[in-house]
LUMDREN-116048 format. One record per residue (C-alpha): residue number from 0; residue in three letters; x, y, z. Coordinates in steps of 0.5 Angstrom, whole numbers, always signed. Each point is the difference from the previous one (the first is absolute). Layout:
<nodes>
[node NUM; 'Ala'; [X; Y; Z]],
...
</nodes>
This chain:
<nodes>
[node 0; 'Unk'; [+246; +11; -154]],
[node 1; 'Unk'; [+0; -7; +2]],
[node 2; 'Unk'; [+3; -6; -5]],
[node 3; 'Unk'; [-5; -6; -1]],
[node 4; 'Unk'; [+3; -4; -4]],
[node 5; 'Unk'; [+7; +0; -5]],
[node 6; 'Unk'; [+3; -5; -4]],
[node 7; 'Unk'; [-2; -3; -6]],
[node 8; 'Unk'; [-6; -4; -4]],
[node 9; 'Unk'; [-2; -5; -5]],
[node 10; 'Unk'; [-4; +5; -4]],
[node 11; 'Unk'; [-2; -6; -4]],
[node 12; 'Unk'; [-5; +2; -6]],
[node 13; 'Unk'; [+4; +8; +1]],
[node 14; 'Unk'; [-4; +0; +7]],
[node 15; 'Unk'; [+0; +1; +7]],
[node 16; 'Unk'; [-6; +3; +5]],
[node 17; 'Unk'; [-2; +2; +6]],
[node 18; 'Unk'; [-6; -3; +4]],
[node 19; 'Unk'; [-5; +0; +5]],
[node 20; 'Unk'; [+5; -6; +5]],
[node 21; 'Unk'; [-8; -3; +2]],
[node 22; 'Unk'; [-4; +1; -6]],
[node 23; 'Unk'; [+5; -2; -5]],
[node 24; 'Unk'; [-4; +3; -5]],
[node 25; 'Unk'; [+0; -3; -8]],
[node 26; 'Unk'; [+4; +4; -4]],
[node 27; 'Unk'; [-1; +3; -5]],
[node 28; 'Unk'; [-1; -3; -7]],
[node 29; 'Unk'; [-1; +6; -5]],
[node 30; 'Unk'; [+5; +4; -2]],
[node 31; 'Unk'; [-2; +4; -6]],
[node 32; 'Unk'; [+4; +5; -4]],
[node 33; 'Unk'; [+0; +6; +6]],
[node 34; 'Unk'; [+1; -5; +6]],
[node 35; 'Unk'; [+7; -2; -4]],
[node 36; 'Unk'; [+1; +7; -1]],
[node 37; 'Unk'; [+0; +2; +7]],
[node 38; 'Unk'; [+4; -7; +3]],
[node 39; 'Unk'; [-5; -1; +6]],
[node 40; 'Unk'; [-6; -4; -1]],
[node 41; 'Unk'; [-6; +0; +6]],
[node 42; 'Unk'; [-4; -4; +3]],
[node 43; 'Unk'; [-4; +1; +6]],
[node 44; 'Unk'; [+5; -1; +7]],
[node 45; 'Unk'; [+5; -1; -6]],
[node 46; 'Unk'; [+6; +4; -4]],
[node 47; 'Unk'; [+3; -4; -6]],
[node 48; 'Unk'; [+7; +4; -1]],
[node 49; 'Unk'; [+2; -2; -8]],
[node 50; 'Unk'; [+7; -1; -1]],
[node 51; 'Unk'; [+5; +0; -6]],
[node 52; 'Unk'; [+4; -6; +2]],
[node 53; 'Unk'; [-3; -6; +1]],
[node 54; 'Unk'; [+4; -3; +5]],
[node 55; 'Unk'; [+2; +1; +7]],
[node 56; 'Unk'; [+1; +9; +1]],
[node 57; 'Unk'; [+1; +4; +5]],
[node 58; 'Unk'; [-6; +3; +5]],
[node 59; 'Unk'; [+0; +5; +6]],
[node 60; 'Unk'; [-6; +1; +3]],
[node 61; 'Unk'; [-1; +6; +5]],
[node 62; 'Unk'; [-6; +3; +5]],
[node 63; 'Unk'; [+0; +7; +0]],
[node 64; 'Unk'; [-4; +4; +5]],
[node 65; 'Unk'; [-2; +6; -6]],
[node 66; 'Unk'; [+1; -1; -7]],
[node 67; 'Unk'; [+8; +0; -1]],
[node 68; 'Unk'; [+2; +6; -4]],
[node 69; 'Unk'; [+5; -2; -6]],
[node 70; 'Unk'; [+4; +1; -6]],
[node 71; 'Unk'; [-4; -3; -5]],
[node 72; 'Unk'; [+5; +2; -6]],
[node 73; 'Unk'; [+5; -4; +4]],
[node 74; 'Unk'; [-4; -7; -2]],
[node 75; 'Unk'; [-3; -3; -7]],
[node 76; 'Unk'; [-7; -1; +2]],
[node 77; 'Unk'; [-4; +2; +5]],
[node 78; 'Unk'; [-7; -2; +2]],
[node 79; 'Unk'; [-4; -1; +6]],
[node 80; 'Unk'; [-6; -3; +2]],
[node 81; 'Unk'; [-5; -2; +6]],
[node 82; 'Unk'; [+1; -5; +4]],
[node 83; 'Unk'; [-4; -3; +6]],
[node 84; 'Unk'; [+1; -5; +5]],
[node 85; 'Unk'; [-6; +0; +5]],
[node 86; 'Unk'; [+4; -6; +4]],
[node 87; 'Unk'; [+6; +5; +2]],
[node 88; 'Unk'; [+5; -5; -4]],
[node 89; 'Unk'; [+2; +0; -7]],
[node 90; 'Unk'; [+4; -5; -4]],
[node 91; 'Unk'; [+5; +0; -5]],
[node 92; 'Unk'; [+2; -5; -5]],
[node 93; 'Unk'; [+1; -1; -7]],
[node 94; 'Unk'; [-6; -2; -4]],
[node 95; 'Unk'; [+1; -7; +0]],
[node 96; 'Unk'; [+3; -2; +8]],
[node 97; 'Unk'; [-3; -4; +4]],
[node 98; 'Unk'; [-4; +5; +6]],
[node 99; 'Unk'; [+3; -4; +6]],
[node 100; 'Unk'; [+6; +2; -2]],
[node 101; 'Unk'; [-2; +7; -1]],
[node 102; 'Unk'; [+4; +6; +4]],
[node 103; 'Unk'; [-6; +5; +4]],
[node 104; 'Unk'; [+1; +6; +3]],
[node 105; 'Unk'; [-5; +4; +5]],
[node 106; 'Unk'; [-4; +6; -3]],
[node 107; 'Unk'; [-5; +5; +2]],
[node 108; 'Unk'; [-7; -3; -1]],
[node 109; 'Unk'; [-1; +6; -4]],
[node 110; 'Unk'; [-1; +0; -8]],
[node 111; 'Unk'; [+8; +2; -2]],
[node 112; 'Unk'; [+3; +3; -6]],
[node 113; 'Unk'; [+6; -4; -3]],
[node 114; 'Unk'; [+5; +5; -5]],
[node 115; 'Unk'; [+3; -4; -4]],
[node 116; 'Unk'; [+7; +1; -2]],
[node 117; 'Unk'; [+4; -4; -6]],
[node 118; 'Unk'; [+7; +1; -1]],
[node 119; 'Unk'; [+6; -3; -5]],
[node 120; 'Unk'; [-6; -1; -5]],
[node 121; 'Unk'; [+4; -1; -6]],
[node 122; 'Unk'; [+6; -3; +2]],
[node 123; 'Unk'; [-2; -7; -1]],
[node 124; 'Unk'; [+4; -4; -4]],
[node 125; 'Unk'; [-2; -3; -7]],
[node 126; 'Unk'; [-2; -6; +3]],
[node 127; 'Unk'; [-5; +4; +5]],
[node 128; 'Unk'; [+3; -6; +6]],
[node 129; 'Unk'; [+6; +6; +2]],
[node 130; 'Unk'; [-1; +7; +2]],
[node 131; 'Unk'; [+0; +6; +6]],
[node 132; 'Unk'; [-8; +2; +0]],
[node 133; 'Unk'; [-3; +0; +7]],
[node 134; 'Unk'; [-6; +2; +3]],
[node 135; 'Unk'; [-2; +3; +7]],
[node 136; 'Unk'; [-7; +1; +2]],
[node 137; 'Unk'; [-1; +6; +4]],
[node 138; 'Unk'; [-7; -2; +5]],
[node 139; 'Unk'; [-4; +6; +3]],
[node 140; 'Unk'; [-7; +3; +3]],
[node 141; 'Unk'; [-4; +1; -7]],
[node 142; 'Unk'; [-7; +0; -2]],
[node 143; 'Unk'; [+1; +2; -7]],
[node 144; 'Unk'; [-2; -6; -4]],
[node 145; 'Unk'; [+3; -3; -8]],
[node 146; 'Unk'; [+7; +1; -3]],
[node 147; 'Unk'; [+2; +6; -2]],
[node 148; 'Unk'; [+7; +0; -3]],
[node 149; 'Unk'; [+5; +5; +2]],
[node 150; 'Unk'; [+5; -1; -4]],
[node 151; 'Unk'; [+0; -5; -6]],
[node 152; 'Unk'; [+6; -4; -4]],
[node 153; 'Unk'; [-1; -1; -6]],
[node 154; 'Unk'; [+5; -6; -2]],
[node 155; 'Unk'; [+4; +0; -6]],
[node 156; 'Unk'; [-2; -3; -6]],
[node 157; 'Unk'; [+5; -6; -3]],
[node 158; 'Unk'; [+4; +4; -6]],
</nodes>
């Protein structure tokens, strides 16, 4: 396993993503029911990871050589996806950060899989500015393609 990246974002609009470092593709506009559902939103050369926070929250991005194998009960949502940068580089950024500034890491030039894990999911304050959620996104070899949703958090409805 290899760290790519891990510290926080600006998940701006309750967004970050992973794209292609050189095609910097358009991101995706349509989010219906399902996709909000999923977290994760697609565009080709592009992963849009949806947050519960629209502030700046913590991220880890990790390369695998194999599909890692984890305990999906120990996270509150967990979904994964395709993800393929042709370039070998992806960039990683919240939705609104400028693409200069963008942190890149190299990765095989082959179509991957990023699993998708979500933490501390209902622990945001009332105010939804403080919590202790957290996202890591899990990159490996795959040629599965859409989302599927492996484990899905079902928020709490306000009493």
């Amino acid at each position: 396993m290899t760290t790519l990246f891990e510290g926080s974002l600006l998940a701006d609009y309750h967004q970050f993503l992973l794209c292609d470092a050189v095609a910097w593709p358009d991101a995706p506009v349509f989010w219906p029911e399902a996709v909000l559902r999923a977290r994760l939103n697609l565009a080709p050369g592009m992963l849009v990871v949806s947050t519960v926070r629209n502030m700046r929250v913590p991220v880890r991005v990790l390369l695998h050589p194999a599909r890692p194998a984890l305990d999906l009960a120990a996270f509150d949502h967990v979904a994964e996806a395709p993800l393929h940068a042709p370039s070998g580089r992806i960039a990683i950024l919240g939705l609104t950060d400028a693409q200069d500034s963008a942190a890149t890491a190299a990765v095989p030039q082959l179509p991957l899989r990023a699993l998708v894990t979500f933490a501390g999911l209902g622990t945001l304050s009332a105010d939804g500015l403080e919590g202790a959620d957290r996202y890591t996104v899990h990159l490996f070899p795959g040629t599965e393609t859409g989302v599927t949703v492996l484990r899905q958090w079902e928020e709490a409805s306000p009493p």
